[in-house]
Residue, then its C-alpha position, 0 to 999 in steps of 0.5 A: x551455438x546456443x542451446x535451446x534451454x538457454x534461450x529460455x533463461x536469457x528471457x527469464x531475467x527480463x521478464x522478472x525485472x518487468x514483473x518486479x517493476x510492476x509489482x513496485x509500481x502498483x505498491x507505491x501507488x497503493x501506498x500512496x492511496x492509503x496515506x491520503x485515507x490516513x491523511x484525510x482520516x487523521x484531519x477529521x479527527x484532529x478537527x472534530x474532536x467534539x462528540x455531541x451526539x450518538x451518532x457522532x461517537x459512532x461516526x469518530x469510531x468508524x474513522x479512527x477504525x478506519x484511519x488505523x485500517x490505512x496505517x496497517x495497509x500503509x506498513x503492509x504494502x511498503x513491507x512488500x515494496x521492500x521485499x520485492x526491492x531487495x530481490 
């Protein structure tokens, strides 16, 4: 004979399981995102290491702002992904 509380608790895990999966899936996913803007970023900086102009100084700065946004992302969501591993 089981309880009406257990029945509750028996669900629970499954659904913090299925919770925790997705939450991985969508950090992996986000990481793997910001690795290809910091992919992509960190190629354009090495090849056009050149400023001409203006403008292109301020197009390399809004790269390199851009390139370290990813690195910072990148760092954030695998930090998540290990704390929601962990648990």
């Amino acid at each position: 004979m089981t309880k009406a509380g257990d029945e509750g608790t028996k669900k629970e895990p499954t659904a913090i399981g299925s919770n925790i999966k997705l939450l991985q899936e969508e950090y992996s996913t986000k990481i793997e995102i910001w690795e290809r803007v910091a992919m992509g970023g960190k190629l354009i900086l090495e090849k056009f290491d050149e400023e001409r102009d203006e403008f292109e100084i301020n197009n390399r700065a809004a790269i390199a702002d851009r390139y370290k946004l990813a690195l910072d992302k990148i760092a954030y969501y695998k930090r998540l992904l290990a704390e929601v591993t962990d648990e």
